[in-house]
C-alpha positions in Angstrom: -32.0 82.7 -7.1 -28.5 82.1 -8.7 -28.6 78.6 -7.6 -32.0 77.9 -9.2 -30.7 79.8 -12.4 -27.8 77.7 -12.6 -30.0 73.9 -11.6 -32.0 75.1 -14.8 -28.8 75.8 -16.8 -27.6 72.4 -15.7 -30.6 71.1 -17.0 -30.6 72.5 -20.4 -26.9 71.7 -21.1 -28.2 67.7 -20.3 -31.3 68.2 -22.2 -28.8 69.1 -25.2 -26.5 66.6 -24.3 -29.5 63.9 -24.6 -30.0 65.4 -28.0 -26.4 65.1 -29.4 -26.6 61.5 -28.1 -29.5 60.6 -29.6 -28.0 62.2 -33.3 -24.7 60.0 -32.9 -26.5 56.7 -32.2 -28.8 57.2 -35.2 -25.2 58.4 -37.2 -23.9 55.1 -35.2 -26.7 53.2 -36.8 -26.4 54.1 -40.7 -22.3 53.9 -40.9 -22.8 50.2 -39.5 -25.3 49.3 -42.5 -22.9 51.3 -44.6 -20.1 49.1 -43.3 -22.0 46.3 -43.8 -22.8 47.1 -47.4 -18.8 48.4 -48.2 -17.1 45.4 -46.4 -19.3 42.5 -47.9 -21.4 44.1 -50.8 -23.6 41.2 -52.0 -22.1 38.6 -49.8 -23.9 40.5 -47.0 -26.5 37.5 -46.4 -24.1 34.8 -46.8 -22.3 36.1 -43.8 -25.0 35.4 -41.8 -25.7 32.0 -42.4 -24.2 30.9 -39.2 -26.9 32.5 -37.3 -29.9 30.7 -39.5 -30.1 28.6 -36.8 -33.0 30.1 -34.2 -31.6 28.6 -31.5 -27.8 29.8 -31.9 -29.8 33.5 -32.1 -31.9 33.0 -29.4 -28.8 32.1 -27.6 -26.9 35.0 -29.3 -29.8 37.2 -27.8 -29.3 36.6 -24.1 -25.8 35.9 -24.2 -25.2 39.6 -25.3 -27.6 41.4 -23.4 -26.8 39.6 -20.3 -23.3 40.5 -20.9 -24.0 43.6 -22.0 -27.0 44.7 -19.4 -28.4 46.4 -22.0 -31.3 45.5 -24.3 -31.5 49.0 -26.1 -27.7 48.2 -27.4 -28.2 44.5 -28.7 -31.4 45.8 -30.5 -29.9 48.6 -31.9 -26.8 47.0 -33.2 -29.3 44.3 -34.5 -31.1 46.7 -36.3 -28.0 47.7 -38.3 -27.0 44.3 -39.0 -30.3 44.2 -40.6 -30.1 47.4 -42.3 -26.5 45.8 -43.5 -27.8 42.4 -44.9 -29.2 39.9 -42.0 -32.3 38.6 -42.5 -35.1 39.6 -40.8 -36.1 36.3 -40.0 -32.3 35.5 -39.1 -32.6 38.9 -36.4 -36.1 37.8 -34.6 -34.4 34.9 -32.6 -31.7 37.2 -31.4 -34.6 39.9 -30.5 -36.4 37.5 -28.5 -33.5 36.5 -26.9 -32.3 40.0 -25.4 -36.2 40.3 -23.9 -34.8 37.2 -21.9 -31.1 38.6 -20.8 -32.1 42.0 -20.0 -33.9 40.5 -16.6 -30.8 39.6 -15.4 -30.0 43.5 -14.5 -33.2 43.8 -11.7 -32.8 40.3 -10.2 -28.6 41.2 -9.6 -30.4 44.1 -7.7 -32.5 41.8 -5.3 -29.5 40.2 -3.9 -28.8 43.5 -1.9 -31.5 42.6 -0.1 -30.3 38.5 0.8 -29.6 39.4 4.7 -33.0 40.2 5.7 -35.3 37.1 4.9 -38.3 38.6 4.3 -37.6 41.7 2.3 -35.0 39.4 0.1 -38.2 37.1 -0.5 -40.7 40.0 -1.9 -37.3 42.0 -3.6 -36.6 38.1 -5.4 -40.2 38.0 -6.5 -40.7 41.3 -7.8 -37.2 40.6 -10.1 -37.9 37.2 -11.2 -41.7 37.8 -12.2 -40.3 39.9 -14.9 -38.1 36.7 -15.7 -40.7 34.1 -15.6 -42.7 36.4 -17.7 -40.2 36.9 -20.6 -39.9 33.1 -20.5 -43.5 32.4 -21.0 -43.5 35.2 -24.1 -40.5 32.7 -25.2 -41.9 29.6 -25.2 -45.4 31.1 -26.6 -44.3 33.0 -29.8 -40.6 31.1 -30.8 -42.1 28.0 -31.8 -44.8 29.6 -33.5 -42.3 32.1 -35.4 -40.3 28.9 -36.3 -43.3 27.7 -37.9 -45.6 30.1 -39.0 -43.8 33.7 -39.1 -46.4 36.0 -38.0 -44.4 38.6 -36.1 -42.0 38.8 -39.1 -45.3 38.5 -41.5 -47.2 41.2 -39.4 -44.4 43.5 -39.6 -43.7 43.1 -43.1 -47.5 44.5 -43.7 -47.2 47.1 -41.2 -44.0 48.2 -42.8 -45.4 48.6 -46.0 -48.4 50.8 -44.9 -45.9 53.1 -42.7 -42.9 53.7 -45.3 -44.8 53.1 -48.4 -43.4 52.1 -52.2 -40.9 54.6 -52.1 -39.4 53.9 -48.8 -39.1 56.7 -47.4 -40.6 58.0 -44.0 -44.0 59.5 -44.0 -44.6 58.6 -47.3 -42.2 62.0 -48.2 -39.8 62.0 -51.4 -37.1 63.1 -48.8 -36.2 62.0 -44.8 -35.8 64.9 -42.4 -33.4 63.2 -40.6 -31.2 61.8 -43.1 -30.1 65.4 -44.0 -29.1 66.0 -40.9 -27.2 62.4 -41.0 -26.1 62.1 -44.7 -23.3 65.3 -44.5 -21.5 63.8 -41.3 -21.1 60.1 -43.3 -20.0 61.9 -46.4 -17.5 63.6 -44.3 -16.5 60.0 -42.7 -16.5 59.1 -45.9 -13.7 61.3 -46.9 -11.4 60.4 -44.4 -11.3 56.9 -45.3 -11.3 57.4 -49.4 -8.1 56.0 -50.2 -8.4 52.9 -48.3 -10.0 49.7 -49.8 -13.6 49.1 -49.5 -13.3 46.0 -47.4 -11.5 47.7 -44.7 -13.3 50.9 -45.1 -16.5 48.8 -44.4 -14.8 47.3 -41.0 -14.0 50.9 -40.5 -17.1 52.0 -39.9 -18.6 48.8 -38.6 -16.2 49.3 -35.4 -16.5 53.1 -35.6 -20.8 52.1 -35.5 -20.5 49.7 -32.5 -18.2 51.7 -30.7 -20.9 54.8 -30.8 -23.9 52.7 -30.2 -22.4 51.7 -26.8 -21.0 55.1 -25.9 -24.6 56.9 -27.2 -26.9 54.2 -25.3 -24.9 54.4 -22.4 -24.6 58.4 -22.1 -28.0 58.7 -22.9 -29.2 56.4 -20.5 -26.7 58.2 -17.8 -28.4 61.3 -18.9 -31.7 60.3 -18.8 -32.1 58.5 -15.6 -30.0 62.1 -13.7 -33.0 64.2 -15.2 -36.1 62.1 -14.7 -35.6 59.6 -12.1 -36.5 61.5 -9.5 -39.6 62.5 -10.8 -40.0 58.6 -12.2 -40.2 57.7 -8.5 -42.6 60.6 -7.5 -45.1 58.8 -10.7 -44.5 55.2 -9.2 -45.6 56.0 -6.2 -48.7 57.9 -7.2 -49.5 55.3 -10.5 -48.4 51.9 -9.1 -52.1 50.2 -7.2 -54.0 53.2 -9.1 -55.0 49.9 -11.4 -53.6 47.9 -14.0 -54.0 49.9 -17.2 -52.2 52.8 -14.8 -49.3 50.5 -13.9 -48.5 49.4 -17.8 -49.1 52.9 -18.9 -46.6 53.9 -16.1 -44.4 51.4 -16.8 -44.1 51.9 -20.5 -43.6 56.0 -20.0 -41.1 55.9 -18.1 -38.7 53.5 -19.3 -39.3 55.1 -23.0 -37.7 58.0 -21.2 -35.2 56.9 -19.6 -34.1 54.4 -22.3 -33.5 51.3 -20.2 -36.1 49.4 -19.4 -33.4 47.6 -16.7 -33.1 50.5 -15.2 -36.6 51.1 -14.7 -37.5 47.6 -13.2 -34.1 48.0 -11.1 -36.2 51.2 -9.4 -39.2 49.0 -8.0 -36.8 46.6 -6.5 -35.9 48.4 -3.2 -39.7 49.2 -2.8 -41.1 45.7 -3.3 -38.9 44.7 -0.7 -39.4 46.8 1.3 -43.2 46.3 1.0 -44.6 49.5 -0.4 -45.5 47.9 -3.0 -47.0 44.1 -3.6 -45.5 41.5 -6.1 -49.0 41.7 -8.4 -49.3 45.4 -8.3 -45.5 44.9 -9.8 -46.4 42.9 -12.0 -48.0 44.9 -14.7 -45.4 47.7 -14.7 -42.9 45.6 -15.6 -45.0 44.4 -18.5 -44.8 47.9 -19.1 -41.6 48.2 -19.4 -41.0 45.3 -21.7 -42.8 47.9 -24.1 -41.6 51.1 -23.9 -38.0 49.9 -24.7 -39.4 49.5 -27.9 -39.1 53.2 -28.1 -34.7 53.1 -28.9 -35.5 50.6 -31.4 -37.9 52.4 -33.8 -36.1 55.6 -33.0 -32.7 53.9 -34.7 -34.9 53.0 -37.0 -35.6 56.4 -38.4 -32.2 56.7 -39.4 -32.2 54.2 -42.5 -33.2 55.3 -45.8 -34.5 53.4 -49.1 -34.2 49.3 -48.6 -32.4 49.6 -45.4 -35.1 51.8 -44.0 -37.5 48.9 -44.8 -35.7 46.2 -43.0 -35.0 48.3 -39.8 -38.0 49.4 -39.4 -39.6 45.7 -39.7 -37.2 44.2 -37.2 -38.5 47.6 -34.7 -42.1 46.3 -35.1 -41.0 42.9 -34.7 -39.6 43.7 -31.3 -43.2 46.3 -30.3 -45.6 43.7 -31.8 -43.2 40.8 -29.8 -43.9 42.6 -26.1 -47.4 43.9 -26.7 -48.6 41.3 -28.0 -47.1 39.3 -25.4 -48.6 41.1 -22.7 -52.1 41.0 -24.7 -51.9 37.5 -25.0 -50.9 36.2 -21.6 -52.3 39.0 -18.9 -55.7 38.8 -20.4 -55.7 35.0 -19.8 -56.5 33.8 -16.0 -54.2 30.7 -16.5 -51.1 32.4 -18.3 -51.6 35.4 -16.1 -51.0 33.6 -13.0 -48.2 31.7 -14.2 -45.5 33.7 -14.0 -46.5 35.0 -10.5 -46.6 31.4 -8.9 -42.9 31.0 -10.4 -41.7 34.3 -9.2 -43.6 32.8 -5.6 -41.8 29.4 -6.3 -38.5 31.0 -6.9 -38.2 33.5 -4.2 -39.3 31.2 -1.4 -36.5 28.4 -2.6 -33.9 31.6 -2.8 -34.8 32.4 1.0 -34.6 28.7 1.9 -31.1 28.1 0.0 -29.0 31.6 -0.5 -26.7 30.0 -3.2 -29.9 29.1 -5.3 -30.4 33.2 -5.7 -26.8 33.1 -7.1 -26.9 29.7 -8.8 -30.3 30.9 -10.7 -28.6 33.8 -12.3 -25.4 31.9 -13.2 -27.4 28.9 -14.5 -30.5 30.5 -16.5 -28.2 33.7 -18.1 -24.8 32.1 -18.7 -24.4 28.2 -18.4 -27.5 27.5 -20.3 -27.1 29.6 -23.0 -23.8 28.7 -23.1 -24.7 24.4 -23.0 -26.6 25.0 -25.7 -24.2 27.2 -27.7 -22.0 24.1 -27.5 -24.3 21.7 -28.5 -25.9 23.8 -31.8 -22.0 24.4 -32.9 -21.6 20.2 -32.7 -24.7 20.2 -35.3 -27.3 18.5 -32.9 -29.4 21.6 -33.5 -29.9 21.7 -36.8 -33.4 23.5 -37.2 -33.0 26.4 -39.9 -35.6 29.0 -40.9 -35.1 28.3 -44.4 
């Protein structure tokens, strides 16, 4: 009986602990647009002309989360970089680019599997379908954002209905959540009166960084000792129970955990192991790519007025990005298949050739991005949003 009264007790102080997390990385969120907004006033946007380039923030998007291994922390310190000055528009190409490096975490996972043949093949397909379908959503909606802006134009509309003309959440003269927020930054504030505003802005742009990657990675530590257990108890019970089960699945449980590498990372072990087939995969992980949406319009929440606006535009952007995505290209035969005959293609090439396993990750996360980092910075890229 005590031991049960103390497992419960344990799981109310981590409950609370997921709570505190989640009030710091909002807190993280608004003293990095408050940073921002100190450190460069209205020269804000002309910091960020380096990254008008879509390329350079598409590159700027995997580079960091593959780095990182954490979508939920690229998006969320994008989000107050937005809230801070940086375009919209600027922020998409980055967005789109941490859908791509966040794949890199599930297919590092396969490769425990390289000594046994078979269950490396099925392990290599189940990671890299999530790859190859990323990349399809990439080639599909960059160019046409390049062009024709409708993710950024959507979201702009959608924005407006949900904040309304006086910016403020739930179309409310005041924001629940900034009065829980505004008296720990006025406190901040204190502390750093008497220095200038430049360096007060740095300040708390460090300080904001710093907490976003302590509060994503606690909370994700958290989350995934709570409910992974039971995550695994709904796979196996969701996963071949249909399609519209498996997304469902798939986008419940990594909004709860946080970390949609995480989740993938789980069905890795059990595709190669063969409990469960690369297609009935498939869909979950689609799942996935949207309920990681979840930390970005939760960071959201924390902006107020114009900053409110532009964080919660850059959210939808990443939600209307994924779902749309999946939408688009699993309700069409052709595109559907697509990214299952590469998973196929890959996987049997890794089994032939070990080093290609290795050489894939290296190449597609790192030295391209990087390549083409090089070549934007000599100029040869020189297509700009504006």
């Amino acid at each position: 009986m005590r031991l049960i009264t103390n497992y419960r007790n344990h799981q109310i102080m981590q409950w609370v602990i997921v709570i505190i997390l989640l009030y710091f990385l909002l807190v993280a969120v608004r003293l990095m647009s408050l940073g921002f907004q100190l450190a460069l006033g209205e020269e804000a946007e002309a910091l960020f002309t380096f990254a008008t380039n879509p390329f350079l923030g598409l590159i700027i998007g995997i580079l960091a989360t593959a780095m990182i291994q954490s979508s939920s922390t690229v998006i969320s310190i994008v989000i107050g970089l937005v809230a801070g000055g940086l375009p919209v528009a600027t922020a998409i190409p980055i967005v789109m680019g941490s859908n791509v490096g966040t794949t890199i975490t599930n297919t590092i996972v396969s490769l425990g599997h390289v000594k046994a043949s078979e269950e490396f093949k099925r392990a290599f397909a189940a990671a890299t379908v999530h790859d190859c379908f990323n990349l399809c959503c990439l080639l599909l909606f960059f160019p046409l954002e390049i062009v024709f802006h409708p993710l950024e134009k959507i979201a702009n509309i959608l924005t407006q209905s949900l904040l309304g003309a006086n910016q403020n959440w739930l179309f409310l003269n005041f924001n629940i959540l900034d009065s829980l927020i505004t008296p720990l930054i006025t406190q901040l504030m204190k502390l750093t009166e008497n220095l200038p505003l430049t360096v007060n802005g740095i300040v708390f742009i460090i300080t904001g960084i710093l907490l976003i990657f302590g509060s994503i990675f606690y909370l994700s530590k958290t989350l995934k000792s709570l409910l992974v257990g039971k995550a695994k108890e709904i796979l196996h019970r969701a996963i071949g129970s249909g399609t519209l089960a498996s997304i469902l699945v798939g986008m419940g449980i990594t909004g709860l955990i946080q970390s949609s590498s995480a989740t993938t990372s789980l069905m890795i072990p059990l595709a190669g192991n063969g409990v469960f087939t690369l297609e009935q995969i498939y869909p979950f992980t689609l799942g996935t790519n949207i309920g990681t949406c979840l930390t970005a319009l939760i960071v959201a929440t924390a902006l107020t007025g114009k900053a409110a606006f532009a964080g919660l535009e850059i959210a939808l952007v990443q939600l209307l990005y994924n779902t749309l995505g999946v939408l688009i290209i699993y309700s069409v035969p052709i595109l559907r298949d697509i990214p299952l005959q590469g998973a196929r293609f890959l996987s049997e090439t890794a089994v032939k050739y070990k080093w290609a396993a290795l050489g894939y990750i290296v190449f597609i996360f790192l030295v391209l991005p990087a390549i083409c980092l090089g070549i934007t910075n000599q100029g040869f890229l020189s297509i700009s949003f504006y």
